[in-house]
Every structure is written in C-alpha cells, then in structure tokens.
N, C-alpha and C positions, 0 to 999 in steps of 0.2 A: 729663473726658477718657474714663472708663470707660464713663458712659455714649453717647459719641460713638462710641465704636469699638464697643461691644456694637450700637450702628444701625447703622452699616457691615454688619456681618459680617450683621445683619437684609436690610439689603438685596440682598447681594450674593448671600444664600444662595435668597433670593428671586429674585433675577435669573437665577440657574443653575437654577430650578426651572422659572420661567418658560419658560427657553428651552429646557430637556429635553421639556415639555409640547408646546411650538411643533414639534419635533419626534417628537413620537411618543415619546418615550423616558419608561419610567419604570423608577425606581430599585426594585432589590429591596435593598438595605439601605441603612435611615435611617442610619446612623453612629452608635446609642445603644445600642440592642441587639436580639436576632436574632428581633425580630419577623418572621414571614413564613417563617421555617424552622425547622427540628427537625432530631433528629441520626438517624440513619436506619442505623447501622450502624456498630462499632467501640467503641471509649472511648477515644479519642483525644478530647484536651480542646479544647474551642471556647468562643470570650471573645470580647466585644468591646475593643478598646483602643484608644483615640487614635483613636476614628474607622473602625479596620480589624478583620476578623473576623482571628483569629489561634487559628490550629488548632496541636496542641502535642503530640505522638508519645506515646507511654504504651508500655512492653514489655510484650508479653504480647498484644498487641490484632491483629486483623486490620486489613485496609485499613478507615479508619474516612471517615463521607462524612456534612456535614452539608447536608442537601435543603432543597428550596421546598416549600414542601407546596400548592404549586400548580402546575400540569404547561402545558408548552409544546409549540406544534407549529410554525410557522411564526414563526424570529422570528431578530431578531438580536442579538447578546450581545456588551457588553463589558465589563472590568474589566481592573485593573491585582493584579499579582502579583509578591513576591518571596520566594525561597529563600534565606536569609542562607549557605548553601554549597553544597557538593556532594556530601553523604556520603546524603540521601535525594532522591527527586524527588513529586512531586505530579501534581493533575491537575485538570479540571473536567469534571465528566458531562453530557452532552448527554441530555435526549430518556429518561432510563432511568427506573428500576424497579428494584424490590424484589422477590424470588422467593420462595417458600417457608421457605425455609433462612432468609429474613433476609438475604440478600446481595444487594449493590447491580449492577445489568451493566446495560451500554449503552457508549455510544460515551462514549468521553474525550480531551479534548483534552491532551495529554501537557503535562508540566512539567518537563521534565529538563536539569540543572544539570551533569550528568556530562560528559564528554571525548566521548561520543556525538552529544550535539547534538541532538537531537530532539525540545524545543523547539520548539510547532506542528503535532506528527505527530498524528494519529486512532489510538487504540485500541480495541479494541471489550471492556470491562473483562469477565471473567467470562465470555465466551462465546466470541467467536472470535481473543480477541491482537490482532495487530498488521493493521489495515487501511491505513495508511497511517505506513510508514516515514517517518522527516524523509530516510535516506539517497537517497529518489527525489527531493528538491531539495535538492542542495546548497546554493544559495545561499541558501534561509531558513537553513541552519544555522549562519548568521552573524550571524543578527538577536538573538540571545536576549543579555544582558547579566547578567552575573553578581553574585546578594549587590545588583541594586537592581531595581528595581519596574519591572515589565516589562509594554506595554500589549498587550490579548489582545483581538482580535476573529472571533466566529466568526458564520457565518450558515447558519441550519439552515432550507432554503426547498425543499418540496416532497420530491425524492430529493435533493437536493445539498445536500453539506456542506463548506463552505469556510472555511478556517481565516489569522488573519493572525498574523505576532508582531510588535512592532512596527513597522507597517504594511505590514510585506513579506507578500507571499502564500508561506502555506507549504504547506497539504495541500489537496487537491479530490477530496472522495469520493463517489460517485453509487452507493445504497445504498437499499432497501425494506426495510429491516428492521425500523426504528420509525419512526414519522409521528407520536408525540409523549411528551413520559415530563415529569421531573424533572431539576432544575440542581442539582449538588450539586458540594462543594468538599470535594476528598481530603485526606488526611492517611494517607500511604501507610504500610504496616505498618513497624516496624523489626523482626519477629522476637522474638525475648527478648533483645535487644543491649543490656542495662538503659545503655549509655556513650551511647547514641544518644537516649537518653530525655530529654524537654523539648527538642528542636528543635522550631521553629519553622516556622511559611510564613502568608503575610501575602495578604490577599485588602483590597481597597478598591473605590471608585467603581464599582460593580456596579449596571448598569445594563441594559436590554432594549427591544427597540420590536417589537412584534407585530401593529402597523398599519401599513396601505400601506408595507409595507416593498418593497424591491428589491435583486435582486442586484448587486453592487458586482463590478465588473469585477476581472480578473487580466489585468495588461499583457502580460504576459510566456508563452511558451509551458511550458507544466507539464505534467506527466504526472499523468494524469487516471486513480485506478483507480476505473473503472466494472463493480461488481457485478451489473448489470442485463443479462443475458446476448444478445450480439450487437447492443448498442444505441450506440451514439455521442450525445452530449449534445452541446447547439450549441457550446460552447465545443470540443470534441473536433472538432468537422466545420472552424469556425473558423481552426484551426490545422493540417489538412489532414490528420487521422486519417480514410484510409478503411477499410470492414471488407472483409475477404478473403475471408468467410463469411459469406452473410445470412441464414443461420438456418433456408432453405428449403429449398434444392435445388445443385447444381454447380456454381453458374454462377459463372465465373472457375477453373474447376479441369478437368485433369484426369489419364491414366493419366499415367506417365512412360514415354515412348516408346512413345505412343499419341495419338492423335486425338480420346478419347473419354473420357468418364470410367469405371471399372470398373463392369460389369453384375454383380459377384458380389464380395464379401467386403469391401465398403463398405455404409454405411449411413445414410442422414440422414432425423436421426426425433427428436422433442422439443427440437428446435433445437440440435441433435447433429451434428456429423460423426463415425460409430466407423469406426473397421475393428475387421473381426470376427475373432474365432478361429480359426485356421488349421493347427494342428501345430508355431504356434511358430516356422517360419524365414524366414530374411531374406529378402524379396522377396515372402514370404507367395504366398500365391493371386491374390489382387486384383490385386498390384502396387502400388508408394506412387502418391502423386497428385502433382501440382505443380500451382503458379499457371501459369496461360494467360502471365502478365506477367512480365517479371523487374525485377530490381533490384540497387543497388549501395550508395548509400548509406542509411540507415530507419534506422527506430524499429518493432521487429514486436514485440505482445504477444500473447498467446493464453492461452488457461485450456486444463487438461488433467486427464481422471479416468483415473486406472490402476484396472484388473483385479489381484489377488493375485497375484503373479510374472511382470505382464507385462511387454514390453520394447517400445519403440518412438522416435521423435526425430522433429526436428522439424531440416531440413538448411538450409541457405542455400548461396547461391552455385552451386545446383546449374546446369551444361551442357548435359547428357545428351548430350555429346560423348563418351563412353568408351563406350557403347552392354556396358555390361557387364551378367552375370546377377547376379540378386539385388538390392540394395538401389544406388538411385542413387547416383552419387559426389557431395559436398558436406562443407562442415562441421557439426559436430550436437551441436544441442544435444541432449544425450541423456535421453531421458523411460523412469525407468526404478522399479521394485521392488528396492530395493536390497538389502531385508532376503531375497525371496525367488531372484530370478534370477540363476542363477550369473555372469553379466557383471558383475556389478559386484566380484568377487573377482579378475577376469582386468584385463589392461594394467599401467599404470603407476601406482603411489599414487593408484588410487582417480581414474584418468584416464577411467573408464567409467559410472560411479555421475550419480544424479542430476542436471543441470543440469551436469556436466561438457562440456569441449569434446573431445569422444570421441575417445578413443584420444591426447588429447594434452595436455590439460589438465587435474588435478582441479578439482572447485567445492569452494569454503571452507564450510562451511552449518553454521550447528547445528539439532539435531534440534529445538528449539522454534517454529523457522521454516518445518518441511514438512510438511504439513498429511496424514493419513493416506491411507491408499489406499481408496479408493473416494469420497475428500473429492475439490472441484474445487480444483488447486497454478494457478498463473501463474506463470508464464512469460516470460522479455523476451528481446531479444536484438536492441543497439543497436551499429551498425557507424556511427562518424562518416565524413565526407569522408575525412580524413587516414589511412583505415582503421585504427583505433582502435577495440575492439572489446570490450564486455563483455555478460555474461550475470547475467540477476538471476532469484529465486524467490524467489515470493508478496513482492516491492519488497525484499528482500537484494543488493546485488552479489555475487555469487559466483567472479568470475574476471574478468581483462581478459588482452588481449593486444594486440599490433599486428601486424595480417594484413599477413604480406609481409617483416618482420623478418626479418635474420639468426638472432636467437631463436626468431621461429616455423619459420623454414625447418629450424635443429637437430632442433627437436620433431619435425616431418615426416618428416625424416631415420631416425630411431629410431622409427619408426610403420608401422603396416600402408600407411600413405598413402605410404608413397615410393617407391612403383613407378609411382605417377601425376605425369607433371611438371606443373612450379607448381601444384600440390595446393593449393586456396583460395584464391589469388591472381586467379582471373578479375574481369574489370571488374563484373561486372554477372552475375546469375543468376536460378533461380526458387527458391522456396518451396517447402519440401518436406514432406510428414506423412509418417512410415515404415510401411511394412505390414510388421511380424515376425512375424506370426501368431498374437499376442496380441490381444487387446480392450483397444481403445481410444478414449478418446473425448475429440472437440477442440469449443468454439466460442469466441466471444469474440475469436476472430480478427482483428487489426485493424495497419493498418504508414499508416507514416507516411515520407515521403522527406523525407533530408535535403539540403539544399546544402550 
C-alpha cells in the first residue's frame, strides 16, 4: 500500500509538473528547501516546512526580504499566502534591488490583514510609499480572507503592473521606474516589540511564466494610476479616460471669460501647464484658464507641483455666469503650501489647506500621504450621477459630500459663497486651473464622464 501511494504522489507530482511546463510556468520553490533564493536583508528567520517557505519576525530586525537571486522583467507571478492574524502585515517585491545601505526598494505587493484592507495594493518599499492604495478599489477590498491562504497573482508586463487577490482585480499601475529587479518575500519589521516575536507568514506554490506571456484582462472599470505623464494606456482609453491636456499646446483650453487662451503668465513647456508668478493675487495677471467643454458628472485626475508658498486650485462646476473680478466662481479643490501660505490658517478647521473643498470643507490627510513641495501630489475629484462627491490625494479619500444637500447648502450658508445663489449646484460646468499669482504647475490631466 506504501508503495502504491508513494507512485501516486510520483505521478501526480509529475502531472502538475507536466502541465506547469505545457504552460510556460515554472516553479521557483521545489517544496524541500530554498534553493534559488537567499536572504537579502533583515534576520528575520526563513525555513522551509510542510512544503511552504515560513518567514518568522526576530525584534531588533528591520524589514527582512528573502530574494531570487535571479531577476525578472517581463513576467507573471503567482503564489498563495497566509498571515495567521493581524497584528503584522507582509508583502512580495516586484522587479527590486538592493542599494548601497543593504536595503531592499522596489515595488511591493502589500499583504495587510488589518481593518484597512489593502490586500492587493502596490507599494513602492523604500522609495516613494504608497503607489497604489487598495482605498482606490473598494471592491478588491473584499477579496483578502483572513488567518488562510490567499491566492496572489500579479503581472509585471512592459510599464504595467497589475495586481489580483483572489482572482478579483485589485491595483493597475503604469510606471518606468524598473523594467526588471528581484522577487523577494517580506517579513515586515516588528520594531523591538520582543511579544510580537515568532509570528509567522507562510508563502507556497510559488510559481512564474516569462514566456509568451499576456496580459489577463480587468472586467471591470478601475482606476488606473498612470505615472507616465499625459499618457492613457489602452485599458484607460477603453473605459473612456480622455486627457484634458496633451502635453503640447491649449488645445481644449482657455482664458475664463475670454475667447483665447492667455498670451502672458501661462506657460506650456516640458509637458507642463504652469502659471507663472505674479504678485500672488487672485485672478493673477493671466487670468485662470477653463476647459472649452463642460461637465456634470466625471471622474477628473491631474498631477500638481507647487512652488514654496504658492496657492492655487483646481474649480469644477465653473459658469462664468457671475462675470465677477478676480478668480472664477466654482467649487475647489484647493492646491495649496500649507506649511508656508497664510490661507491655510484662515476659514474654518482647516476648510482651505490642501485638497480641502475651499472655504467649506476640511481634507482628512496625513502628512505621510503628501508628497513634498516641489514633488509631483495627484489629485482626484470624482462627482457621481446622484451628485455625490469626493476628493482624493496621491489615491487617499480625503472628504466627500453631497452637492445640493441641505448639509452642503448649511456649509454655503456660513461661507464666503453665500452671496452667490445655488453656489455649486449648476447642472453641468467647466474645469478650471486658478491663476493666484504663484507658480504652478499641472499635467496629467485626464476626466472621465460618468452615467
């Protein structure tokens, strides 16, 4: 009987090998031990058991990461993973590298067990944080299963990085930064929390195909952060992402309450829209710009670099029905230096600062989320049908509200806006960039209409 079933297991293991082959797939761990990798950073303990690598937390250690010590550029990855709780999270590096220091950075496909959810989202470990929140799909954040073994497939094909958790699509990132590195499996720091010491995270059936491979569709429409400035990837064109700025010249834009676009204190140059410097006030020199087109319901994103104390926004809903001086009337999301320009000390708790909905809204944010001044932040600002409405930076939420509410109408009410009736309520509006008189600079510009 022992030896009947030891041929079984002969064959069958032989049939799964067979058929991994027939398909392009090979395995980087045999199941016996960690042939093909090394530990590459940390002293966090790595074993093999029962078949699975099992990384094991050490106090005292940084984030520890054991690698392939063969590098990948074009391929697809998958394995199964579980966190027996939630008091640490983990991850798997795409595509990285080792630096000077000995430290591992590259993109990571997050592993988190916490109350966050984020399960599936891209991180970029060691260098720029978070590229891809799980909070820009909610619905992956439903897919992860807790304390059991959860299957991961990610496909890293050309610029695009597409992430699944069990089988749901959860992150899409279109990104130049590596074209090939190392696959290594975290065993994320505890600190000196010596109680946290000996957890666990289990890695198995760790497999890859880096022949004639192809990308595996996303049913579903996702939000797509594409680092690739002013560009739309087909799945973005697919789903009706068009850009607002092509990187070249006005077209689709221009003064507000003008026919033209400004001949002085605008600028488009290195695939740039700025406005330029001006003494600082509203309405600036130039004047703001708007879209040619308007709109009612979208999905608008944009990337934005601030100057050291400048102020400027980004309005929606604009009319140009008040034919007022200074900056056109709209709602706005507000683009601003918070640390230096006195506006963000003035309004209501902080109802004028950063990604706030000006003068009426504070934005929720922490400071790990907003990337320095003179860095490029993003920017969103998504108005459903039922006008239902939030604002996000660099893929954070930062506020919602609903345009048209008795609640928003209050806010109005107590606002520099209430001398304008139904202030934000119009059907339908343009796109606005503010001219304050600071330097500033937009591209990536890109809106999507909703039904």
């Amino acid at each position: 009987m022992k030896r009947l079933f030891a041929l079984v297991v002969i064959i069958c293991s032989a049939t799964i090998s067979n058929n991994l082959l027939a398909q392009n797939w090979i395995s980087l761990f045999n199941g016996k031990d960690l042939t093909g990798w090394e530990q590459a950073a940390g002293m966090a303990k790595y074993s093999v058991q029962n078949g699975m690598i099992v990384g094991e937390t050490v106090a005292g250690s940084p984030n520890s990461f054991l690698r392939t010590k063969n590098t990948y550029g074009n391929f697809v990855l998958e394995l199964d993973a579980m966190l027996p709780d939630s008091t640490s999270n983990s991850g798997v590096q795409l595509r990285s590298h080792v630096n000077e220091a000995g430290r591992v950075y590259g993109y990571q496909y997050e592993l988190d067990p916490s109350s966050r959810k984020w399960t599936g989202g891209l991180y970029d470990e060691a260098r720029r944080d978070w590229l891809y929140p799980l909070s820009l799909n909610p619905d992956a954040q439903k897919a992860y299963m807790p304390a059991k073994f959860n299957h991961i497939k990610v496909e890293c094909i050309g610029n695009e990085i597409k992430t699944w958790i069990n089988g749901v699509p959860a992150a899409y990132v279109v990104d130049s930064m590596d074209k090939e590195g190392f696959i290594a499996l975290q065993v994320h720091s505890i600190g000196n929390n010596s109680a946290l010491a000996g957890e666990k995270v289990y890695f198995k059936n760790i497999r890859i195909q880096t022949k004639n491979i192809q990308s595996s569709p996303f049913h579903k429409a996702i939000y797509v952060v594409n680092n690739i400035p002013n560009y739309l990837c087909p799945y973005e064109k697919l789903w009706g992402w068009q850009l607002l700025f092509n990187g070249k010249n006005s077209d689709g834009w221009r003064g507000a309450y003008k026919d033209h676009f400004p001949k002085t204190d605008w600028q488009i140059k290195d695939e740039m829209i700025t406005v330029l410097a001006s003494q600082g006030k509203e309405g600036g020199n130039g004047g703001d710009v708007v879209t040619d087109k308007r709109y009612s319901a979208f999905d608008l994103s944009f990337e934005f670099k601030l100057t050291p104390g400048a102020n400027s926004g980004v309005k929606y809903f604009v009319t140009l029905t008040e034919h007022n001086e200074g900056s056109a009337i709209g709602l706005e999301y507000q683009v601003l230096d918070d640390a230096l320009h006195p506006d963000a000390k003035l309004g209501r708790d902080g109802d004028r600062t950063l990604a706030s909905l000006y003068d009426l809204i504070p934005a929720k944010k922490e400071s790990r989320f907003v990337h320095p001044i003179g860095s490029w932040n993003t920017g969103r600002i998504v108005v459903y049908p039922n006008n239902h409405v939030e604002h996000y930076l660099n893929g954070i939420k930062v506020l919602e509200y609903n345009r048209g509410s008795d609640a928003f109408r209050a806010l109005v009410a107590i606002s520099k806006f209430k001398i304008w009736k139904n202030f934000g309520e119009a059907k339908q509006g343009h796109i606005l960039l503010q001219d304050h008189g600071n330097e500033v600079s937009f591209r990536s510009i890109k809106i999507k209409t909703l039904q």
